[in-house]
C-alpha positions as CSV (number, residue, x, y, z in Angstrom):
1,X,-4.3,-27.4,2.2
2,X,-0.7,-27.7,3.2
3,X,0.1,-29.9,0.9
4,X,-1.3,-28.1,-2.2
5,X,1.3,-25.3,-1.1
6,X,4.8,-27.7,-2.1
7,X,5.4,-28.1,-5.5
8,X,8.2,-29.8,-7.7
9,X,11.8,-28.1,-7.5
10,X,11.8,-28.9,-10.9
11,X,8.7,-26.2,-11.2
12,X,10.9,-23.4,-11.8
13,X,14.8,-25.0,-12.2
14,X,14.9,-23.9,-15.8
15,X,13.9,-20.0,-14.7
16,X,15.4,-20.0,-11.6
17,X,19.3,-20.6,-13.2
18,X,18.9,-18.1,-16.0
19,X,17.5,-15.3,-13.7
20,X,21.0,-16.6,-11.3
21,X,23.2,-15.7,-14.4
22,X,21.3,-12.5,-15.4
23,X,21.3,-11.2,-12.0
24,X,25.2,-12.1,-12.1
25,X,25.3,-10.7,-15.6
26,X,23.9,-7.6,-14.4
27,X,26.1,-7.4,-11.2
28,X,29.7,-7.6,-12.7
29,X,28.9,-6.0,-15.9
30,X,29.5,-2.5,-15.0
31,X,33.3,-3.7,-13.5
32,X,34.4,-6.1,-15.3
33,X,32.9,-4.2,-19.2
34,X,35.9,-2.1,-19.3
35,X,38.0,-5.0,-19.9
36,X,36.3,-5.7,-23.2
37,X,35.7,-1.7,-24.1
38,X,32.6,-2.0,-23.3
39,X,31.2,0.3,-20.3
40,X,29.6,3.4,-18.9
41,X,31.9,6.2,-18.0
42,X,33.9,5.7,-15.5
43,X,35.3,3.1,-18.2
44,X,37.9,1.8,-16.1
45,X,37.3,-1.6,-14.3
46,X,36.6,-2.3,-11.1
47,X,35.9,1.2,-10.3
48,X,33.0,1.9,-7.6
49,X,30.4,4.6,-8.0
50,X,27.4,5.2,-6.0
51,X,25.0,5.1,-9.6
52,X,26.8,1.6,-10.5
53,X,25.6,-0.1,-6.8
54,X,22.0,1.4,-6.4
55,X,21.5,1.0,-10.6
56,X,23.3,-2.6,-11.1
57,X,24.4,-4.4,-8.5
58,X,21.6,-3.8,-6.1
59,X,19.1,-5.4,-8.9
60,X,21.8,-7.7,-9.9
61,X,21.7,-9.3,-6.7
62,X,18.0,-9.1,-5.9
63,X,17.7,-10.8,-9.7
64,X,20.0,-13.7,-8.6
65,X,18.6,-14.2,-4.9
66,X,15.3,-14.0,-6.7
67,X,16.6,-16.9,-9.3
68,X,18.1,-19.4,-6.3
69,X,15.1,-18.7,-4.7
70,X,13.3,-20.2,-7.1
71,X,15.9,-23.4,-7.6
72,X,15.6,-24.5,-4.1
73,X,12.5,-24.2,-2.9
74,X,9.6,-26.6,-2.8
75,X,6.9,-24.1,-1.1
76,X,4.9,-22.7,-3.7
77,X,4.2,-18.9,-1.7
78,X,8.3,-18.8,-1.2
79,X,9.1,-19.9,-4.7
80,X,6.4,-17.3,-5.8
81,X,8.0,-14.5,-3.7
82,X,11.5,-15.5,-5.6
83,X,10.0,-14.5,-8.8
84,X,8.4,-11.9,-7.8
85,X,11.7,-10.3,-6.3
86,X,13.5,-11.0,-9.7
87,X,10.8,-9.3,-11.7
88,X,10.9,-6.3,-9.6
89,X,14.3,-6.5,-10.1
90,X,14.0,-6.9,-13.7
91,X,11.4,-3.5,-13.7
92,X,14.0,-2.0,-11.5
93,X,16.7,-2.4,-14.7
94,X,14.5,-0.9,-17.4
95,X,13.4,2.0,-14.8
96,X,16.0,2.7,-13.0
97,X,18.2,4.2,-15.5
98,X,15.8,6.3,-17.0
99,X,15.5,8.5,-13.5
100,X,18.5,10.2,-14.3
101,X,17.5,12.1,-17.5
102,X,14.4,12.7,-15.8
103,X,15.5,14.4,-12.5
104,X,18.2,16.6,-14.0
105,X,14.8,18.0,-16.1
106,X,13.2,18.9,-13.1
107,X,13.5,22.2,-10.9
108,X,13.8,22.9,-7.6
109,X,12.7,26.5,-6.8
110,X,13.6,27.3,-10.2
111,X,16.9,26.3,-10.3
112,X,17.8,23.2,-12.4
113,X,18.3,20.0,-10.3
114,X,21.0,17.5,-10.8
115,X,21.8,14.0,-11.1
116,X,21.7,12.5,-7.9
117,X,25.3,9.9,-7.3
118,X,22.8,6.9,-6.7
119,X,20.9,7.8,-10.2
120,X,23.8,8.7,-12.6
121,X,24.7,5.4,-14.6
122,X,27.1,7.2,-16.4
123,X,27.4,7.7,-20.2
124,X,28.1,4.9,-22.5
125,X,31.0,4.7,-24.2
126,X,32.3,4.3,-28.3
127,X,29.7,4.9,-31.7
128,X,26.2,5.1,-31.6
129,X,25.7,1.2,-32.2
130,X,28.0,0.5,-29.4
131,X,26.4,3.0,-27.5
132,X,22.8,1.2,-28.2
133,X,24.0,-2.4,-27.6
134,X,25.8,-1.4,-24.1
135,X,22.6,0.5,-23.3
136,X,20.5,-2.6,-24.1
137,X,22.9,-4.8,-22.7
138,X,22.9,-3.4,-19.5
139,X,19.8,-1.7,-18.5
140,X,16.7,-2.2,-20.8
141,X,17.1,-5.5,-22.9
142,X,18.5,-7.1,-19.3
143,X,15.8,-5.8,-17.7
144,X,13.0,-6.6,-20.0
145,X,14.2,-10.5,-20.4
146,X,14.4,-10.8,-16.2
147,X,11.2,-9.6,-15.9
148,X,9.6,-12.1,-18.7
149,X,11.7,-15.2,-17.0
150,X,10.3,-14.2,-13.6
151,X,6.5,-13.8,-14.8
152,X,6.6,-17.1,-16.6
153,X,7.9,-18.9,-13.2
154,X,5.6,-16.7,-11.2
155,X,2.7,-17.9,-13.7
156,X,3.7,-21.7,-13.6
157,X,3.6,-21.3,-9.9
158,X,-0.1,-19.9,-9.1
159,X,-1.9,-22.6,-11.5
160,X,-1.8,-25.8,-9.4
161,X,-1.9,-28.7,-11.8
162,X,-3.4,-32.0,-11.5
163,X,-0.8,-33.9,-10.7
164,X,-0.3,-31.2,-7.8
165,X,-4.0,-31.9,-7.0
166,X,-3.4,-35.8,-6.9
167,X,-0.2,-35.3,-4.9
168,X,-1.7,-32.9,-2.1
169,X,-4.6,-36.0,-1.8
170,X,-2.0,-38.6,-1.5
171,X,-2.4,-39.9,-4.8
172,X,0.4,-41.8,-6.2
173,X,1.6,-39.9,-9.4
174,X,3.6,-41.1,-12.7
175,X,5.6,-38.1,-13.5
176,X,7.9,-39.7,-16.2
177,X,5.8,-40.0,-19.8
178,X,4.9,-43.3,-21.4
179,X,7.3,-44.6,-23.3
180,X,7.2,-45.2,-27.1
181,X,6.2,-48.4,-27.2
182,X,4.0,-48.2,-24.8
183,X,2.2,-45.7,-26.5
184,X,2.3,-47.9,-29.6
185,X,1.2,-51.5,-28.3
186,X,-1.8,-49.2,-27.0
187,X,-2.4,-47.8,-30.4
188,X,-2.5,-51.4,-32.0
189,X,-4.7,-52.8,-29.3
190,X,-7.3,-49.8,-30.5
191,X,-6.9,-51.0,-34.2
192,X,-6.9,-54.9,-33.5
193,X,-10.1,-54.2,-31.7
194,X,-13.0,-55.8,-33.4
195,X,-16.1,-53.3,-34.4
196,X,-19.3,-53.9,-32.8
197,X,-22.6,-52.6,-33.0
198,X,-21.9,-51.1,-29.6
199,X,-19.0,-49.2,-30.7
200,X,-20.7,-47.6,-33.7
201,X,-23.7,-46.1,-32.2
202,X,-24.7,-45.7,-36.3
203,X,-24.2,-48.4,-37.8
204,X,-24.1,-48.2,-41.6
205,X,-26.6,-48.5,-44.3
206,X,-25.0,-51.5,-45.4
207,X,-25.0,-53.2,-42.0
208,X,-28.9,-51.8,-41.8
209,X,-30.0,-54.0,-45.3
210,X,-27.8,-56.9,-44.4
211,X,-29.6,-57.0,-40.9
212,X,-32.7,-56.7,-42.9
213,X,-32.2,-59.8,-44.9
């Protein structure tokens, strides 16, 4: 049973470096934006805020850790339990930025709440298309791609394949595929095969009279 729990490294390599650069992605963005005009107010780089550490960087980092997670490890529940942290990441992105607008519309005996520090991402910054590409960029479209990366690892992970099954019995297993020719000096051994009445389990009409006669 132990054995059906390691899997390849390989299993989620591809997955686990692209969540390690979104989750960097989503880290720096906020700082390092500014440079390039494109930011959330405060757009000036490097500058800390409370709303920039709980909205970015804390799901930044969860999103990488969740990614290398997922590199290194050969034990399927811990390689699981990487995606999973990157896709609540991920859901953390989308969701997180959206609990601004919604507090400061709430009321707290009847007077108008605000916008907590750790849930104010700011206010993006130039023309309504810029406005819509940094919003996608660093919330929503970020969040939305992490979360589809982690649930395609997370997927690959529970189905336990046979060659999984072969290698948790001790089998010895051929991961590499057969090479071309291979494949064809099989293909012309099928064809070079002569045709018997044991291959054909109905035979022909033709074969039927010439038996006959």
């Amino acid at each position: 049973m132990t054995a059906m729990m390691r899997v390849p490294r390989t299993r989620g390599l591809g997955s686990g470096l692209l969540l390690i650069l979104l989750g960097v992605w989503g880290a720096l963005i906020p700082f390092v934006g500014p440079y390039f005009h494109f930011a959330y107010t405060p757009d000036t780089a490097w500058t800390w805020t409370w709303g920039r550490f709980f909205l970015e960087v804390v799901p930044g980092v969860a999103a990488a850790l969740g990614g290398l997670i997922l590199t290194i490890s050969a034990f399927r529940p811990v390689a699981m339990f990487g995606a999973a942290l990157a896709a609540a990441a991920g859901a953390w992105f989308v969701v997180g930025s959206l609990l601004g607008p919604v507090w400061t519309s709430g009321t707290t005996l009847g007077v108008p709440g605000g916008v907590p520090a750790a849930l104010n991402p700011g206010q993006p910054t130039g023309g309504p298309l810029h406005m819509v590409a940094e919003h996608l960029s660093f919330f929503t479209a970020l969040g939305v791609v992490i979360v589809f990366l982690a649930a395609v690892a997370f997927g690959r992970l529970a189905v336990v394949g046979a060659r999984d099954a072969q290698l948790a019995a001790g089998d010895e297993v051929t991961w590499s595929k057969p090479s071309r020719r291979a494949r064809r000096e099989e293909k012309q051994a099928k064809q070079d095969k002569p045709v018997t009445e044991q291959d054909d389990e109905r035979p022909s009409v033709w074969r039927r009279l010439t038996a006959a006669r």
